[in-house]
Structures are given as structure tokens and as C-alpha cells.
N, C-alpha and C positions, 0 to 999 in steps of 0.2 A: 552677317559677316561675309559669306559667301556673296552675295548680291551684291555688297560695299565695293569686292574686290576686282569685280569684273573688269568697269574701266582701266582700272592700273594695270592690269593681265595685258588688256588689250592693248594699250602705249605702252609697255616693253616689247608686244610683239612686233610694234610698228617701227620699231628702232632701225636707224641706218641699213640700208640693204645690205653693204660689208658687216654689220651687228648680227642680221638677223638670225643666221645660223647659233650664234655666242648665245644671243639671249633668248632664245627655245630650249637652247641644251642647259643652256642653268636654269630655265622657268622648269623646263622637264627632271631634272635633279632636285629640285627644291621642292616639288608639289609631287617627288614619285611617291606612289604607297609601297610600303615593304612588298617586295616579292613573296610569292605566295608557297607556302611548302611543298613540298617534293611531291607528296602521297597526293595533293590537290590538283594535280596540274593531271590533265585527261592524257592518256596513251596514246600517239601518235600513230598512226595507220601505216603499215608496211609498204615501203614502196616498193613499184616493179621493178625488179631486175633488169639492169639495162643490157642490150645486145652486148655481146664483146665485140669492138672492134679491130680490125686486125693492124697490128701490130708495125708501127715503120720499123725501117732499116734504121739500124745504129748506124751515128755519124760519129766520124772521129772525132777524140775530144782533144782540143788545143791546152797544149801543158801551158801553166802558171807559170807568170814570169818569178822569178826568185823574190824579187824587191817584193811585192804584192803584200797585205796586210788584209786579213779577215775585218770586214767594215763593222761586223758590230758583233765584237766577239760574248760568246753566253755568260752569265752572272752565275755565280755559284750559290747553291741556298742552303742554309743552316738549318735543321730542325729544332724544336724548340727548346731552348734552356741549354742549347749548344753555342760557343764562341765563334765567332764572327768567323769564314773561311777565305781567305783571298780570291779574287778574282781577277779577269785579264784586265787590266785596266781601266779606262774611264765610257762611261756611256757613246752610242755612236754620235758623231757629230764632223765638220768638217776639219778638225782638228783633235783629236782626241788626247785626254791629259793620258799624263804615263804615270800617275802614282796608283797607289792601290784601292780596290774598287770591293766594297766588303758587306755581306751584307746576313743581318740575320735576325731574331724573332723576340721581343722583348715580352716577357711570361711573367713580368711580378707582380701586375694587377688582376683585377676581374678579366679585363679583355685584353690578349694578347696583342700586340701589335709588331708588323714585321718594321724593320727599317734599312737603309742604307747611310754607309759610311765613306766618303771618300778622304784618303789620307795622301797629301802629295810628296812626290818622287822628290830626296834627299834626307837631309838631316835637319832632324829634331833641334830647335832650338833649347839651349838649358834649360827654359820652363816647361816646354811642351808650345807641341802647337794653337795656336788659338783657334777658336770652332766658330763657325756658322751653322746653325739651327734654321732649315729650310723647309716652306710649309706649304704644300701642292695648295691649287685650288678645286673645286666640283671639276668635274668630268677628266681630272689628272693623276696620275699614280707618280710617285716617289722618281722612278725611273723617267718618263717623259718632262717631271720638272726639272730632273737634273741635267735632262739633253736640250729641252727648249730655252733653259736661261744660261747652259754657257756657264754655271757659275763655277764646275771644278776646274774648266779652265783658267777664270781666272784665280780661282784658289790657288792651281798649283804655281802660278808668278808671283803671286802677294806672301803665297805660305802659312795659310790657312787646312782645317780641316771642312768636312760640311757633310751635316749630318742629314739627312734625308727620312724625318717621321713619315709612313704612310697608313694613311684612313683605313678603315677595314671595308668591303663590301655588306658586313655582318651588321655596323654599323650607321651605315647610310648606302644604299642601293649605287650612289655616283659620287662616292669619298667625300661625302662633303663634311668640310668639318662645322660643326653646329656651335659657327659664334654667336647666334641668336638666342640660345637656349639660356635662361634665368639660372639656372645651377651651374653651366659649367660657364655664364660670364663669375663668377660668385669662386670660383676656382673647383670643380667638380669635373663632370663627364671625362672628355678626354686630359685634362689638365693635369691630374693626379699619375699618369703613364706616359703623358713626353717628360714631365719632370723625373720619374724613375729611371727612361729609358736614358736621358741627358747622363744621367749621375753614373750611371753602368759604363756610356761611353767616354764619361771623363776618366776615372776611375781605371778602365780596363786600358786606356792608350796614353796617361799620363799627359793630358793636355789642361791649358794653362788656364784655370779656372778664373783667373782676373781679366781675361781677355773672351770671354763666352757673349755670342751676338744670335737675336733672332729675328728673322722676316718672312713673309709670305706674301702670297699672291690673291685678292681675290677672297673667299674665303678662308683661305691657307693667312693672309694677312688679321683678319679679325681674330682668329685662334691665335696667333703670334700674340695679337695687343694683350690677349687676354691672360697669357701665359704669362707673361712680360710684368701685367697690372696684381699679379697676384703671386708672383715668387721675383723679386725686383732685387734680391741683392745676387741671383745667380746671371744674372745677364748686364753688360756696360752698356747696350745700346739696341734699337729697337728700328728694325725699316719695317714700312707698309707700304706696297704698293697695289695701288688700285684697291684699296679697301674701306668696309663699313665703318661708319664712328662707333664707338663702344658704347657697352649698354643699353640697346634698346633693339628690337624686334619681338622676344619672348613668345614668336609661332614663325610659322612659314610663309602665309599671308604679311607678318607684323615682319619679317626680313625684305620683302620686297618690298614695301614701303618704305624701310631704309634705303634699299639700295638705289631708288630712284629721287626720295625727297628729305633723306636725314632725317632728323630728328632734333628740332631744335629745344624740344621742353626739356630734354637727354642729358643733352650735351654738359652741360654744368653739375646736375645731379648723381649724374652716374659715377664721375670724378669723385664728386663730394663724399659718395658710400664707400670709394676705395678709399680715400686718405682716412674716413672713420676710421676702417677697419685698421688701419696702418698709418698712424698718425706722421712718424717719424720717415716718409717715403723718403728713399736714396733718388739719388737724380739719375732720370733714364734720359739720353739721348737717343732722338727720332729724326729718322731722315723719314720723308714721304714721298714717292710718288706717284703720279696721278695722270693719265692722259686726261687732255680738256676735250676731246670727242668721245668720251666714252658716257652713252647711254646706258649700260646694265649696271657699274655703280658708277653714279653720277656724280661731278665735282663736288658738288656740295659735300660729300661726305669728306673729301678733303678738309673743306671747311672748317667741318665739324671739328675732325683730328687735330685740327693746329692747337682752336681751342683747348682742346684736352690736352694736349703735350702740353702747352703752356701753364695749364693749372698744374698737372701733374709737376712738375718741373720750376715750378714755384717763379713762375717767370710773369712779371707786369704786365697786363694789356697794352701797354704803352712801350714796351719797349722796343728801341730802335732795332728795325729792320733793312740788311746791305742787301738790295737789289742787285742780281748780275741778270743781264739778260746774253743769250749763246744764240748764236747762228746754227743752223741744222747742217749746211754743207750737201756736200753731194748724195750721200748717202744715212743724213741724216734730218731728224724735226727739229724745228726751234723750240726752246724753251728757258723757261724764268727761274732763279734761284733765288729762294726766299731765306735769307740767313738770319738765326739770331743767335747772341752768345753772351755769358756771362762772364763780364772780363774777357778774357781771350780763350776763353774755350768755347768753340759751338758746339750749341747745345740743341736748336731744332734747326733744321734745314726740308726748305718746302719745293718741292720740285715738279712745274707745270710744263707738260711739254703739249704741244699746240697738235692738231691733226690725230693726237694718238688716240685708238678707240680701248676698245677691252682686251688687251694683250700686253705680255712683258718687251717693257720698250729695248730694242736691241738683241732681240732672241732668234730664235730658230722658226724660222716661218713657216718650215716644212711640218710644224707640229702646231695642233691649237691655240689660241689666247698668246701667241706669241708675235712680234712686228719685227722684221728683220728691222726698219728704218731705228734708228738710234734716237737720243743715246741711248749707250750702253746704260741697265740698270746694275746690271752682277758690278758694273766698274764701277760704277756711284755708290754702291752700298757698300763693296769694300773700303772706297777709299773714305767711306765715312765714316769707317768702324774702326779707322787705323787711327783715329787722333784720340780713339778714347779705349779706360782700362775701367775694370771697377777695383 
């Protein structure tokens, strides 16, 4: 197995020079071995004390202009089995939303896990707000996915919530969350504690349970499907971007194969055991998208998804698809919209955008896996999540 894998190791290391960075740090997240315990690791050897240096002169310090605004004001943190605590606002970013920035420690499973909440500035619709369930990918925490996709910004224009699960380190040494793992595609591992921690935050902020949406990046995107494929009547709609087809890898080796050449014997099968298990499946709406330059998970697994969304979703091989093709513009990629709908409700929507490699299209480029160049994805998935309720 080991010997098998070598080649594929080696053509993801060879991926696009702008990749190569992306796909080392997910080869290195995916292949790390647990960190080793405390009492294991050898005592570090005392360094020399360095000279003192002496001391400059204080320079006067130029007062702050009034207008001025702390660029990335601190998070407040709850301990465990304690209520969410306010914070200043929204993540740093070039814009930053002004509603409330909340964050704290979900304790009803085996493993606890912490999260964040952002809730935007005004009033509460008479249902409650409806939620966004957002799902980092490897080498990302809760907080950098909130600042790299820009999405509480657009929450707080749409008028959304968005809830921010994050991975533990206890868990996987670089957050990843394990959609390859056979128990938790099957509804186990992490699946049984975003579902609890979802139920607390509907629950404790009165938000509008017929309007509940989830998506992820990446591996953050495969734990979504998965979440999505095994508790289907708490969620109206489902994005993935840049992610694995369902059902298949079941090792770390067997993920990288995915992520580079799908899974075609899967694809149909995998479906097949969900709808066993749950004959009577609700209709999940799926937006996808996919950069067409992205080497670390490669279009194919696009592919792959459609087909799933379509079975899942009870939708004909054959049925008619409206092509839009979008100009990229100055500041942004070209790309393709793959529509289908039943009667006049769309129901998948497939979205290829041309040049993108392994990053969220339209995001914050001063952080990882994110492409300033557009489109926006935060804006595609809201405004995909607005035509449907459960």
C-alpha cells in the first residue's frame, strides 16, 4: 500500500508552482502522525543568556487620531458549559460586519468542541434569523474562515446567521475534518457534535429552523455533505466548494486518491446506502463550486457531486440543463453555470470557474486557500440559499 502510493504523493507534489505550497500543507495534514506526548518529547537544553543591550531613548508617541478603529479587535471566550459571551464585532477584514461576534465551547458529546457564532446588526425577523453552518478546511480554524470568505459580511446584508464549527487540534493535528473516515461518512465521528452543537445554537438564539443551510471548503466541504447526507430534514440546502465526492477514501492514502481521481465505482453506490438507510429522502438543494485549475482536489470530484446530487434529489440523467456562461471582468474569473430545476425550483446549480486553483473564489488573499480574483462564493451561496426553505 505504501509502495502503491508513492507515485500519487509525488504528482500532488508536482502540482502548479502557485499549488505547491496548498498541496504539501494538505499532503503534510493528511499523512501527520499524532503528535507525540508531553513526557516523550526530550528537555530542551538551556540557552545562554543573552547580553543586555542598552537601552534607546524613548521617542515621543504620536496620539491617535479620534476616528481610528482597533483593526482586529480580541474575541471573547466562554469556558465550557458557559453561554456564548459577546464580542467586538466581526473578524478582521477590509470591511468588518458590526453585528455580534460570539463564541464558545460545545460539552454534550465525548469531545468537546469550541465554535463561533456571528449574529448581524439589527432586527430579528418574526421567525428568527436563518443560519449558515460553515465548515473550515485542513490547515484553517473557525476564525480565519470566517475572515478569508468575507461570509459575515455578506450575512450581515442578506440577514443571515453563521455559525462557525471548529475541528479540535486533539482531534486531528491540522483540523481536518475526517470525510474519509467509514463511521463518520455512515453518520458517527464528528457528526453526532455539529448536530448537537447546530440544536443549542438554534435553540438558544431563536433562529428559523426551516431556513437552516450548510457548506464547507475543501475538507470542511466533505464533512458538510456528510452532515447534510445523514440528518437531511434539518438543513434546506447544501454548498460544497472545492470538494471530495461522498463515500469513498476510508484511509489517508484512500483520501488522496480521491482527491486527485474520484472515485468512479463510488459514486452511485455510496448514494445507493444513503437512500437504503432513508428511503423517504427530503430534497436537498446543492450549489457546487469548483476551480477548474485546482490540482489538490481535482474537477473530477465535481463530477462526481453532480451525480450524487442528482440521485440524491431524485433528479433524471437526462434532464434539461440552462447553461449561463459570466465574463470574469476586471477583477474577476470566467465562469460556467450549470442549472437544473424541477419545475421552477432550482434544485442543483454547478459552478465552474476557469483559472481558479485550491482557494475560496473571491476571498481574502492575505490568508491561505483563499483568491481575491472572483466570483464572490459567500455571494453565490447565499444567494443560493435564499430561493429555498425546508
Amino acid at each position: 500500500m505504501v509502495k502503491s502510493s508513492v507515485p500519487l504523493l509525488r504528482s500532488l507534489m508536482r502540482a502548479g508552482k502557485k499549488q505547491q505550497g496548498s498541496a504539501a500543507r494538505l499532503l503534510q495534514a493528511l499523512l501527520a502522525p499524532p503528535k507525540p506526548p508531553a513526557k516523550a518529547l526530550a528537555k530542551p537544553k538551556p540557552k545562554p543568556k543573552p547580553k543586555p543591550k542598552p537601552k534607546p531613548k524613548p521617542k515621543p508617541k504620536p496620539m491617535p487620531a479620534r476616528t481610528a478603529a482597533p483593526a482586529s479587535p480580541p474575541l471573547s471566550r466562554s469556558g465550557p458549559g458557559r453561554a456564548p459571551r459577546s464580542a467586538t464585532a466581526a473578524p478582521a477584514s477590509d470591511s468588518p460586519a458590526p453585528g455580534k461576534w460570539l463564541t464558545a465551547r460545545y460539552t454534550g458529546q465525548l469531545r468537546p468542541m469550541s465554535y463561533w457564532l456571528y449574529l448581524p446588526d439589527g432586527v430579528a425577523p418574526p421567525s428568527g434569523w436563518p443560519l449558515i453552518v460553515m465548515l473550515h478546511g485542513c490547515e484553517q480554524s473557525a476564525t480565519q474562515f470566517a475572515q478569508g470568505t468575507r461570509m459575515n459580511q455578506m450575512a450581515q446584508k442578506a440577514g443571515y446567521a453563521v455559525l462557525y464549527p471548529q475541528q479540535s487540534l486533539s482531534a486531528h493535528p491540522h483540523r481536518c475534518w475526517k470525510w474519509y473516515d467509514r463511521a463518520t461518512q455512515q453518520g458517527g465521528g464528528d457528526v453526532p457534535t455539529i448536530v448537537g452543537m447546530l440544536g443549542q445554537v438554534l435553540a438558544g438564539y431563536g433562529l428559523d429552523r426551516s431556513r437552516v443551510f450548510i457548506c464547507g471548503m475543501s475538507a470542511g466541504a466533505g464533512m458538510a455533505h456528510i452532515v447534510a447526507l445523514n440528518h437531511p430534514d434539518l438543513f434546506a440546502g447544501l454548498g460544497l466548494h472545492s470538494g471530495p465526492l461522498y463515500g469513498a477514501g476510508h484511509s489517508t492514502v484512500g483520501a488522496l486518491g480521491v482527491m486527485q481521481h474520484g472515485n468512479g465505482a463510488r459514486v452511485d453506490s455510496a448514494i445507493a446506502e444513503v437512500l437504503e438507510r432513508r428511503p423517504a429522502f427530503p430534497s436537498m438543494p446543492t450549489i457546487l463550486i469548483q476551480g477548474e485549475d485546482d490540482r489538490v482536489v481535482r474537477p473530477v470530484n465535481q463530477v462526481h457531486l453532480r451525480r450524487q446530487a442528482m440521485l440524491v434529489n431524485g433528479l433524471p440523467a437526462a434532464a434539461p440543463v440552462r447553461v449561463a456562461q459570466k465574463a470574469g471582468g476586471r477583477s474577476g474569473l470566467p465562469y460556467q453555470l450549470h442549472d437544473v430545476y424541477r419545475g421552477r425550483k432550482l434544485i442543483l446549480r454547478v459552478a465552474q470557474i476557469a483559472q481558479l486553483q485550491h482557494a475560496w473564489s473571491g476571498g481574502d488573499a492575505r490568508l491561505s486557500f483563499n483568491s481575491a480574483a472572483g466570483p464572490d462564493a459567500s455571494k453565490m451561496l447565499v444567494e443560493f440559499f435564499g430561493r429555498h426553505r425546508r
